[in-house]
N, C-alpha and C positions, 0 to 999 in steps of 0.2 A: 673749731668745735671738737671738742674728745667726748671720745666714745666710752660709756659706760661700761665694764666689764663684767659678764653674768655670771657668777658664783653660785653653784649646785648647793644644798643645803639640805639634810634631812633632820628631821621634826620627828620624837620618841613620844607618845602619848600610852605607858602602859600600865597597865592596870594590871590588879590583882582582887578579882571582885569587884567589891566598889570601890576600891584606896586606886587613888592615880600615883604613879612613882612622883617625887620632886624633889627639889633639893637648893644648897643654897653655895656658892663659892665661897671657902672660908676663906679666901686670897682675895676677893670680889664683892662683900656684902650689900653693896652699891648698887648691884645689878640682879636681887631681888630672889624670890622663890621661883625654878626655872624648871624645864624638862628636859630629857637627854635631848640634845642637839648637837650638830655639828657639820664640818665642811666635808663631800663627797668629794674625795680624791680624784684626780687623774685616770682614766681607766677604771672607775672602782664604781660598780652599782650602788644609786641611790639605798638598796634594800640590804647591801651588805655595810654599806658605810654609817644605817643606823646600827646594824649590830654592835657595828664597832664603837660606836659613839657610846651608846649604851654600859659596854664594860668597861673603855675608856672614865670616863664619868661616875659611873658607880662599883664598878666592878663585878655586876652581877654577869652572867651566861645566858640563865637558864632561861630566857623569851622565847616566844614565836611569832611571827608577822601575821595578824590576825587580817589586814586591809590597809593597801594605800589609802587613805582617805580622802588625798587631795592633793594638787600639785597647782601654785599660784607662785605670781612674780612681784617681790617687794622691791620699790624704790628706795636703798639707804640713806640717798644724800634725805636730811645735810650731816650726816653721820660719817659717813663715808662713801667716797666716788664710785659705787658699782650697784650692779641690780640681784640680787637674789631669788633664783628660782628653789623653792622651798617646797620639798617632798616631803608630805604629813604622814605616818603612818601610825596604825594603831595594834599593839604589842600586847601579849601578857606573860604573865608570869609562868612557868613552865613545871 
């Protein structure tokens, strides 16, 4: 039996007024209109790893972490063999 490996993820939901940020991979079309997201490194806070994700992704800076909003655990398979612990936070525009 193999074990599931847990993969830290944080989740960008930020807004600027009413507009929520999104966007689309022009490498990626497939995979739809999406939010910053992405993997928490190694030693690297959930709350720093969306910033990073954030400029990563769009390039912008200027957010502030308005609220964790949540933190839940998704089962990949049949996608891929691991589990995702997924930090939600809520951002705006600065």
């Amino acid at each position: 039996m193999s074990t599931q490996p847990l993969i830290k993820k944080a989740i960008a939901y930020v807004t600027n007024k009413d507009k929520l940020m999104v966007f689309t991979h022009t490498d990626f079309p497939e995979a739809g209109v999406q939010v910053p997201a992405g993997t928490v490194e190694e030693s690297e806070e959930p709350s720093d790893a969306v910033l990073r994700e954030i400029y990563e992704e769009s390039g912008v800076k200027g957010v502030r972490i308005i609220e964790l909003l949540g933190i839940y655990q998704y089962n990949m398979t049949p996608y891929r063999n691991e589990i995702q612990e997924r930090y939600v936070y809520h951002l705006e525009l600065t």
